[in-house]
C-alpha positions in Angstrom: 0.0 0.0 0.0 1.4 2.9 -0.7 1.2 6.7 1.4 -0.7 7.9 -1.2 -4.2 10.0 0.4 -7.6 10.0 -1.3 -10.2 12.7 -0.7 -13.5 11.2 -0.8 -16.2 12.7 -2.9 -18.8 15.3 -1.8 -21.8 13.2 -2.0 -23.9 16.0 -2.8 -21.7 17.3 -5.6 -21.9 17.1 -9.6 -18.9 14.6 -9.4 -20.0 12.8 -6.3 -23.4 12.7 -7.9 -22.3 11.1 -11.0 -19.8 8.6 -9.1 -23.0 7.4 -7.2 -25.0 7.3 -10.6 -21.9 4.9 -11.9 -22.3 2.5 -9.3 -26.0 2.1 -9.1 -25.6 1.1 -12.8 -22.6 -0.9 -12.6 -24.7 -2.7 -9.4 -28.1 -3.0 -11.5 -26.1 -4.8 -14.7 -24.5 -7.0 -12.1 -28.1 -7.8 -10.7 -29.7 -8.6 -13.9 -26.6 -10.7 -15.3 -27.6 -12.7 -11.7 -31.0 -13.2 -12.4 -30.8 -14.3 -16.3 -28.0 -16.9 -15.0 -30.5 -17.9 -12.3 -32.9 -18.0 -15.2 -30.7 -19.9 -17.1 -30.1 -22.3 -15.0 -33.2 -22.7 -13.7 -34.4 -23.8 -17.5 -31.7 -26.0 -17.9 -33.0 -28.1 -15.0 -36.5 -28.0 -16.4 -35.4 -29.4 -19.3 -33.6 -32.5 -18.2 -36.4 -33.2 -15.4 -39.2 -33.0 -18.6 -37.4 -35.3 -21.0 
């Protein structure tokens, strides 16, 4: 690790704003990649329980 100091954002600034508005969509694609594996999977274990 290195010395090096990091000034958190201002949450209620442009840039903090948009950092926030980043990671709610980052977070929300990593949700619905979950749910269509789920989905995925789920299917897949439909179909060899049907045939």
């Amino acid at each position: 690790m290195t010395g090096k100091h990091i000034e958190p954002l201002d949450p209620d600034s442009p840039a903090g704003r948009a950092a926030a508005e980043a990671i709610s969509q980052g977070l929300a694609e990593i949700q619905v990649a979950i749910w269509r594996r789920e989905a995925a999977r789920e299917a897949e274990a439909r179909r060899w329980t049907t045939t």
